[in-house]
N, C-alpha and C positions, 0 to 999 in steps of 0.2 A: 861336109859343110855344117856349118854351128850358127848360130843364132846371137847377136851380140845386141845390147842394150848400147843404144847412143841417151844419153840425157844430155839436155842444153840447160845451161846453166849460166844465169848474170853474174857477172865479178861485179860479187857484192859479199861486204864480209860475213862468214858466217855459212851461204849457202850450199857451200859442199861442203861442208859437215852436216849441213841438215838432210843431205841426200846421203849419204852418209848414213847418221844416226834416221835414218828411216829405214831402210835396209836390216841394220842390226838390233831393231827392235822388234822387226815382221822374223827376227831369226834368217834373214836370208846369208849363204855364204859367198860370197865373193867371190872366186876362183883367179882371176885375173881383171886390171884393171889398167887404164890409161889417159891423161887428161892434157888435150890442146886448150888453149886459150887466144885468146885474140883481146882488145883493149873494154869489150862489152860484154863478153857473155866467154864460157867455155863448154867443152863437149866431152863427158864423161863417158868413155868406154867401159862397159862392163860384160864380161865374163860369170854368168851364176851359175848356181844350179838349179833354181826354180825360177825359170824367165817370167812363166803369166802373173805370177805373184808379184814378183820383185816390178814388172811393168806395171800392173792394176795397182798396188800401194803407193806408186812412187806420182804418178798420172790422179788419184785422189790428192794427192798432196801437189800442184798445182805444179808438176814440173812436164816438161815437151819431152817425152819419151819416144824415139823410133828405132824399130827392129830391123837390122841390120845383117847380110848375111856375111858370114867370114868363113874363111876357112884356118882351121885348127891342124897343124902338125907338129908330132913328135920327133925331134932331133934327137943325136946323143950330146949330154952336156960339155961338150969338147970345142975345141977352137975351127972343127971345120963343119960340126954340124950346119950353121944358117949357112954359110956359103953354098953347100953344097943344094939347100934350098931353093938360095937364089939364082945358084946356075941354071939348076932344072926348069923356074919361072924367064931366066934372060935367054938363056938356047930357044923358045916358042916366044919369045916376043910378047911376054907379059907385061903389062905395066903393072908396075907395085905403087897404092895410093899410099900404104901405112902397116907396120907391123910391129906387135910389142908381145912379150916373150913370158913366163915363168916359167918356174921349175914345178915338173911334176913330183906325186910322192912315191909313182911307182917307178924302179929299176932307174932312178936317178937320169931320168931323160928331163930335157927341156922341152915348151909345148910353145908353139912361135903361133900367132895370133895374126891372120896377113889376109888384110882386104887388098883385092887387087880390081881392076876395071871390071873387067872380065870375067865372074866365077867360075861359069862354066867353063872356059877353057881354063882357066888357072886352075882346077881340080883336073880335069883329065894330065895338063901339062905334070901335075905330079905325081896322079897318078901311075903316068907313063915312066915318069923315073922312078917307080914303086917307091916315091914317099909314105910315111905312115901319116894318111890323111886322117884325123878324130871324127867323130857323129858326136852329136849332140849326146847321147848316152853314156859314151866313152866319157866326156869331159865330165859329166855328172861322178863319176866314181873317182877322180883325181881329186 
């Protein structure tokens, strides 16, 4: 289980770039990222590597930051790695709220980023099918 930055953000032009260029001016890295919107505001997913930093800068700078927990797993980059994901989460009856993916740098895996209702059981349910669940530690060195 990993730690995921939500920022709310008004669609208003400009303002995710300034969340944005806040981030890459504290030097924080990104690792993964994801943005819903709606007709008033949107909700910036973020993936770092220095969450207290990246949440303390960004909350001085007058944005609604909430820490979020996800879970982090490595697939292989191939066409049945997420499925075989989401089997493991539909065979226990997970609900899945949302997941978004990149590629990691090590041994060319993808790392699939998946809030579910549920955490604690959506971590055992994978770990039961010996998914490779990440820690917050792991995703720091990718």
């Amino acid at each position: 289980m990993i730690k995921q930055l939500s920022v709310f953000i008004e669609n208003k032009e400009g303002r995710l770039k300034k969340a944005i260029d806040i981030l890459s001016m504290a030097n924080i890295n990104i690792r993964a990222l994801s943005i819903a919107d709606t007709s008033k505001f949107g909700i910036l997913r973020l993936i770092v590597r220095d969450l207290s930093k990246a949440k303390e800068i960004l909350e001085e700078n007058n944005f609604l930051v909430k820490e979020t927990d996800v879970l982090a797993v490595e697939i292989p980059d191939e066409p049945t790695g997420l499925n075989r994901i989401l089997n493991m989460l539909d065979k226990s009856k997970i609900n899945l709220e949302y997941l978004y993916a990149f590629v990691g740098k090590k041994n060319n895996q993808a790392i699939v980023i998946i809030r579910v209702e549920n955490i604690e059981e959506g971590l055992k349910a994978l770990n039961d099918g010996n998914a490779n669940v990440l820690s917050q530690k792991d995703i720091e060195t990718f």
